[in-house]
FIRO-701016 format. One line per 5 residues: number of its first residue (from 1); their letters; for each residue x, y, z of C-alpha. Coordinates in nm, 2 decimals, decimal comma, padded with zeros to 4 digits. Layout:
<kolnus>
NUM> A> X Y Z; ...;
</kolnus>
This chain:
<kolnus>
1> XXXXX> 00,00 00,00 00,00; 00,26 00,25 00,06; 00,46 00,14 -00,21; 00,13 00,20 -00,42; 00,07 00,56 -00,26;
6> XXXXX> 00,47 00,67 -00,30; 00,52 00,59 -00,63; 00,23 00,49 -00,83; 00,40 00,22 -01,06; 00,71 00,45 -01,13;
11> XXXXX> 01,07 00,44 -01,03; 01,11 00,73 -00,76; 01,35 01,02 -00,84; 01,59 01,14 -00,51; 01,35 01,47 -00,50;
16> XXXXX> 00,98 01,26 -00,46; 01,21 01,04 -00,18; 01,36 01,30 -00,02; 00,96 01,49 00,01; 00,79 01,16 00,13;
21> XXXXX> 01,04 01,13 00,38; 00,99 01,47 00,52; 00,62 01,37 00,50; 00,71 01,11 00,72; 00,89 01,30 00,96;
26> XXXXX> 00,59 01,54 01,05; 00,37 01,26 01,11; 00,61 01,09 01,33; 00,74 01,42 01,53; 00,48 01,64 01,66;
31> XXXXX> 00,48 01,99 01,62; 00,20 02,12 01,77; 00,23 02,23 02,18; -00,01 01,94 02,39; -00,03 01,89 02,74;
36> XXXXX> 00,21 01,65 02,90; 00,05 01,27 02,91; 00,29 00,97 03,15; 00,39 00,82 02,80; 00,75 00,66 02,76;
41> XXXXX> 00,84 00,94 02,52; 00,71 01,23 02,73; 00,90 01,08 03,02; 01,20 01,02 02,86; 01,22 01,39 02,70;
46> XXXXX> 01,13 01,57 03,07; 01,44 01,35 03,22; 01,66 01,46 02,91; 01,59 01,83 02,88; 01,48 01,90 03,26;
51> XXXXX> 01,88 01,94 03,33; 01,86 02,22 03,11; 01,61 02,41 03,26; 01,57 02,79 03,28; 01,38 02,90 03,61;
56> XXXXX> 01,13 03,23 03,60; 00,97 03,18 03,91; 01,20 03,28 04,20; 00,95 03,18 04,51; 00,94 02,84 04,41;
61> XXXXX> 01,34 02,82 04,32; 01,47 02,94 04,60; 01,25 02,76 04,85; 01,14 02,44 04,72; 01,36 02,39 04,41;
66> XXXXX> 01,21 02,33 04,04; 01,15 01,96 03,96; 01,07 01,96 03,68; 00,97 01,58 03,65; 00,77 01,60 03,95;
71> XXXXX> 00,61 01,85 03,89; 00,48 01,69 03,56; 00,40 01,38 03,69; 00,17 01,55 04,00; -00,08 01,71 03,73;
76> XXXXX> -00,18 01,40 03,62; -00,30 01,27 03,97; -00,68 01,24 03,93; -00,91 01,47 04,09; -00,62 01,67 04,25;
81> XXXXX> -00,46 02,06 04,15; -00,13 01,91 04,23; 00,18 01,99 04,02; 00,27 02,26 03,76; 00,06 02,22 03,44;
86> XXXXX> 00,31 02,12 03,17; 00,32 02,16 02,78; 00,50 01,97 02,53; 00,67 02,03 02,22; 00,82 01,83 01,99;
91> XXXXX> 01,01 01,99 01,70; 01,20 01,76 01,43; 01,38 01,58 01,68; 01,42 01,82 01,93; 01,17 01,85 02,25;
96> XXXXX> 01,08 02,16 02,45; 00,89 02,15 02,77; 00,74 02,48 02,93; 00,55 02,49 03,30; 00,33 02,73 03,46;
101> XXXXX> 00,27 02,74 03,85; -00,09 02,83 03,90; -00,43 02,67 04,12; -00,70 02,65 03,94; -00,97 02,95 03,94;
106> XXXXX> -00,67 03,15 04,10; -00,67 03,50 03,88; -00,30 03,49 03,89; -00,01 03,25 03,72; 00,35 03,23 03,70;
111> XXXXX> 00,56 03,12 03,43; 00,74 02,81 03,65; 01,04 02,70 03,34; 01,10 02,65 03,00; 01,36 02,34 02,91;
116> XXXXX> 01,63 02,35 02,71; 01,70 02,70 02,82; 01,69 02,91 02,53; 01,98 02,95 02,32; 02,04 03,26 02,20;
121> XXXXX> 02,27 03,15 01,94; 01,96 03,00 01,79; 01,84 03,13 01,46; 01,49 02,98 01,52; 01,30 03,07 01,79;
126> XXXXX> 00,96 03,00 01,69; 00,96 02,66 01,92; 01,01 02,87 02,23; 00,77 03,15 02,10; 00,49 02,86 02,06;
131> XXXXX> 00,56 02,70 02,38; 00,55 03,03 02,57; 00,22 03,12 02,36; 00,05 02,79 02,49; 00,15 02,82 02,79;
136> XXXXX> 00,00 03,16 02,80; -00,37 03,03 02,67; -00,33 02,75 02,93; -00,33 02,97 03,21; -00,62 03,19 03,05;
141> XXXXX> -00,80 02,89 03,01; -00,77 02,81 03,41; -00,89 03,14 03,53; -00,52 03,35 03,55; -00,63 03,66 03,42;
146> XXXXX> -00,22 03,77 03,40; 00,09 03,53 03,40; 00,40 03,69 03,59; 00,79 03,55 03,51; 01,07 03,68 03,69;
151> XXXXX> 01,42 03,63 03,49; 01,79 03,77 03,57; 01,87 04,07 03,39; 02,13 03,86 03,21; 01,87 03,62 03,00;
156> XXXXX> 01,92 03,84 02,74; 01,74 03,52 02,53; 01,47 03,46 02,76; 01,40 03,83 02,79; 01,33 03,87 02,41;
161> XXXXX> 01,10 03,58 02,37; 00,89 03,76 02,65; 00,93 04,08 02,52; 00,82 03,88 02,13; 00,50 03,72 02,30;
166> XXXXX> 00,38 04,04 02,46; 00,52 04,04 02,81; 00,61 04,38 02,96; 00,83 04,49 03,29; 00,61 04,59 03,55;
171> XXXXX> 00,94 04,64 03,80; 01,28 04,51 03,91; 01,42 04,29 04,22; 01,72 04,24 04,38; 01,76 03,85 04,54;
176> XXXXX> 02,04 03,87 04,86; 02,17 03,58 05,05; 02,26 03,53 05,43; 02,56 03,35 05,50; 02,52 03,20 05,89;
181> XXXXX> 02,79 03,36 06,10; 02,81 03,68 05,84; 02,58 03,89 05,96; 02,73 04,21 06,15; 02,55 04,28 06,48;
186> XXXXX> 02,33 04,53 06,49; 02,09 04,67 06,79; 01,76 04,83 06,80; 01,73 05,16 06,90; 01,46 05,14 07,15;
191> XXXXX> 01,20 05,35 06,90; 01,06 05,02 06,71; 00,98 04,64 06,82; 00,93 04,31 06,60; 00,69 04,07 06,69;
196> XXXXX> 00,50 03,85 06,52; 00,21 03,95 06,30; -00,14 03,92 06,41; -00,49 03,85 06,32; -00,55 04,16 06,44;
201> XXXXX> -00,24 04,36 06,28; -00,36 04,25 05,93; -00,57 04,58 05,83; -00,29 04,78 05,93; -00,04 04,60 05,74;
206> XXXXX> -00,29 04,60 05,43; -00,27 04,99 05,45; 00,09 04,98 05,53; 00,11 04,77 05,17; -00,10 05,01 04,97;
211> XXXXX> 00,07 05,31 05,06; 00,41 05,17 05,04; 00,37 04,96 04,67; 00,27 05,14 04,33; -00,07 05,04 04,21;
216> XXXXX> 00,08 04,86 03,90; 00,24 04,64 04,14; -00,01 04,58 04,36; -00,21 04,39 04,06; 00,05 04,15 04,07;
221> XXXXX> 00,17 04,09 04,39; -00,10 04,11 04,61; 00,03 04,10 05,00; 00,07 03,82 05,19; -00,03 03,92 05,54;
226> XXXXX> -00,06 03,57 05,72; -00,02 03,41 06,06; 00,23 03,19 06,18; 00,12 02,88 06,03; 00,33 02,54 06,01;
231> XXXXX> 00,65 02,71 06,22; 00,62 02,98 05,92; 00,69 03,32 06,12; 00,64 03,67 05,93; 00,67 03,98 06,12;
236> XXXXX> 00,58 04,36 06,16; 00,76 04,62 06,28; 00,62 04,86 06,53; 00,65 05,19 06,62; 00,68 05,22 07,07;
241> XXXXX> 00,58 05,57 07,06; 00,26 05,60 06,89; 00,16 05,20 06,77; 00,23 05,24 06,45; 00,30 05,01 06,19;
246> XXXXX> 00,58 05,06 06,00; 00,70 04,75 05,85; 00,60 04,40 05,75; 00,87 04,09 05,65; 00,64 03,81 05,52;
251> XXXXX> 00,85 03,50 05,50; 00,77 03,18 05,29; 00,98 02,86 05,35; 01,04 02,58 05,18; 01,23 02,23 05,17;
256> XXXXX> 01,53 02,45 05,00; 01,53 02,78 05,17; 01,39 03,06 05,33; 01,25 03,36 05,17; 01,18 03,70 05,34;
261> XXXXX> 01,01 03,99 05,13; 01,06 04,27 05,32; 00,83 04,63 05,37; 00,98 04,89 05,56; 00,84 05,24 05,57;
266> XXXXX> 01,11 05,51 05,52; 01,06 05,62 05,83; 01,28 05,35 05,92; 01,56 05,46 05,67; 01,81 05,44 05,98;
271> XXXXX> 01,68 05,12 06,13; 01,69 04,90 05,86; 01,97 04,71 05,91; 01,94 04,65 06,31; 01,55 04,53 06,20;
276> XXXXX> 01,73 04,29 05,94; 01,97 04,17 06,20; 01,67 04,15 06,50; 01,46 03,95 06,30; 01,71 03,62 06,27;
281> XXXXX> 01,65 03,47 06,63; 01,27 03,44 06,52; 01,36 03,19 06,19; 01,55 02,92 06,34; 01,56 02,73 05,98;
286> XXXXX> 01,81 02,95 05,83; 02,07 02,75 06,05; 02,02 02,48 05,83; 01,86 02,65 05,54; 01,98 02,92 05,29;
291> XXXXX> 01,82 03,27 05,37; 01,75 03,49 05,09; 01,60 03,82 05,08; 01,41 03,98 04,81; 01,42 04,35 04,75;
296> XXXXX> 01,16 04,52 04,51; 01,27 04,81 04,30; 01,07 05,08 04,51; 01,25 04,94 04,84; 01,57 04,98 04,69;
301> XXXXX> 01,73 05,18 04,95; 01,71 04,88 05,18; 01,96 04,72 04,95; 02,29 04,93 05,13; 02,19 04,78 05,48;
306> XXXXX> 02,19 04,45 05,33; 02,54 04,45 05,21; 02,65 04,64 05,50; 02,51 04,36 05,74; 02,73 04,11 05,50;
311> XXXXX> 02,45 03,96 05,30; 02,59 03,89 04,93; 02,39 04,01 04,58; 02,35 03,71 04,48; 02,07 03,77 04,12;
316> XXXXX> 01,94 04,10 03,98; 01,59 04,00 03,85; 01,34 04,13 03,58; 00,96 04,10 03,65; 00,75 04,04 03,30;
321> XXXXX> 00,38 04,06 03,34; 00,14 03,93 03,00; -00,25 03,99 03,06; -00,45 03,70 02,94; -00,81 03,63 02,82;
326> XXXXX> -00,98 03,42 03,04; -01,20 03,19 02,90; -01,58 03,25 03,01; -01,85 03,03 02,94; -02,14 03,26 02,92;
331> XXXXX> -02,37 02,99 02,72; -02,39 02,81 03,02; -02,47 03,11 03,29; -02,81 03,25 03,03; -02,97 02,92 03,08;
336> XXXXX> -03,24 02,92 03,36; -03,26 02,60 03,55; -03,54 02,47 03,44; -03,43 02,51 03,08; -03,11 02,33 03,17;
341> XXXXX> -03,34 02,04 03,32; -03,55 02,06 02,96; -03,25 01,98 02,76; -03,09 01,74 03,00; -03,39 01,52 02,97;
346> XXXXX> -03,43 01,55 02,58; -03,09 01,46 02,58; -03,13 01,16 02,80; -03,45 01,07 02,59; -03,29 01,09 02,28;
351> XXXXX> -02,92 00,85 02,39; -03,18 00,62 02,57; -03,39 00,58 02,22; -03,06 00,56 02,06; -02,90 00,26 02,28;
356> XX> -03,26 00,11 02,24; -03,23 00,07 01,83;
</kolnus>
């Protein structure tokens, strides 16, 4: 049959080969992007490129490391949001992989890795430009009305496919590290306490955020005022005097590391460092664990305390933002109930009468 179909009864010139071979190829090597499925082949291209891996979500790299098998292998647990949801790509023989770190229903995702990293030697990019691109719809598609990635300002290659597939910079971040047994001592002045933060010190710290964090940001970081939860300790800062509060360090932690985002009110300008250095006693992890500290572009002044305290600059980061179209089934919200029960039955009379001939 193929025989019949290649060559129609005629000896086949090199050119006619050569095209039904390239024929060939498409069908066997997918082109188009497709979720990841457990297959042999998807398996075997995760292990293989996963090495490679760039990361664009600093959260989850810094305190529970990228897996990038894992994390494939947990969205396909049934009738669980585990995992990052993972695309494939399969160019010629060459595979590309791309992840996005969201919950579905949750208005916000984050670009999680793309694998092999890309190369900016490359003369073709369009594989990374259609990977990015379905990851992007993905995350529309589960509710993330915008999709953050956060890259070091030296991805020169990973910054243009963002800037190709309609990502903008929304603000900058500097990522410092605490060496144990580095940190210069410093001592509270007697004008501000830490303590943990409170139920009751949430509103406070909510104001504290909006007055402190342009409004473009805000969009896409919301705050994370929360309890100690799990050993998890964030603090605020407080002023003796009057009550006031005039800083917040939420802290997330991880298997990997520790990560603190600090906001301090300028007000503070002077304390900064001896807050930094106050606050260590209350994360006992970071004896074992790394500490990092991240440090938006509109706290930047807080950077020169950090290196004077010994921390070491460690990543200057990028943030990309891309807005996305949520998908909306509307169809399904103009139909009353009683209409939906209408057409369920007609539908159930009409399979039953089916099944029945």
């Amino acid at each position: 049959m193929l025989q019949r179909w290649c060559f129609r009864g005629y000896p086949p010139t090199w050119e006619t080969l050569s095209s039904y071979i390239e024929v060939f190829r498409a069908i066997v090597y997918v082109t188009d992007v497709r979720p990841f499925s457990p297959t042999p082949m998807d398996l075997a291209l995760v292990r293989r490129v996963a090495s490679a891996q760039v990361s664009m979500d600093t959260t989850t790299a810094l305190t529970r490391g990228v897996n990038p098998l894992e994390a494939a292998l947990l969205t396909v647990v049934p009738l669980a949001d585990l995992g990052f949801p993972t695309l494939i790509l399969r160019n010629d023989e060459a595979g590309y992989i791309g992840q996005i770190r969201h919950r579905s229903g949750e208005t916000r995702a984050h670009l999680a890795s793309l694998a092999p990293a890309p190369d900016p030697a490359s003369a073709d990019q369009s594989p990374w430009l259609q990977l990015i691109d379905g990851l992007v719809k993905t995350a529309g598609r589960r509710g993330a009305l915008m999709i953050v990635a956060e890259i070091s300002e030296t991805a020169y290659a990973v910054f243009e496919l963002l800037r190709k597939t309609g990502f903008v910079v929304y603000t900058r971040q500097t990522i410092y590290q605490y060496q144990p047994g580095t940190l210069a001592a410093r001592t509270l002045s007697g004008r501000v306490q830490l303590r943990p933060l409170t139920e009751r010190d949430i509103p406070a710290t909510q104001s504290l955020y909006a007055s402190l964090v342009p409004q473009l940001v805000q969009q896409i970081d919301p705050i994370q005022a929360q309890v100690t939860r799990n050993g998890t300790v964030s603090l605020v800062v407080e002023s003796i005097n009057d009550r006031r509060l005039v800083g917040h360090l939420a802290v997330i932690e991880g298997k990997s590391g520790v990560l603190v985002k600090p906001l301090l009110h300028p007000d503070v300008f002077d304390e900064a460092g001896a807050i930094i250095s106050a606050a260590l006693p209350f994360w006992p992890k970071i004896e074992r664990l790394p500490l990092y500290i991240s440090v938006r572009a509109y706290q930047e002044w807080l950077g020169t305390h950090l290196l004077e305290l010994g921390l070491a600059e460690i990543d200057r980061q990028v943030v990309f933002v891309k807005h996305t179209v949520a998908r909306i089934d509307t169809t399904a919200e103009r139909l009353p109930a009683g209409v939906e029960t209408i057409m369920g039955s007609l539908v159930s009379n009409v399979e039953a009468k089916l099944e029945g001939d």
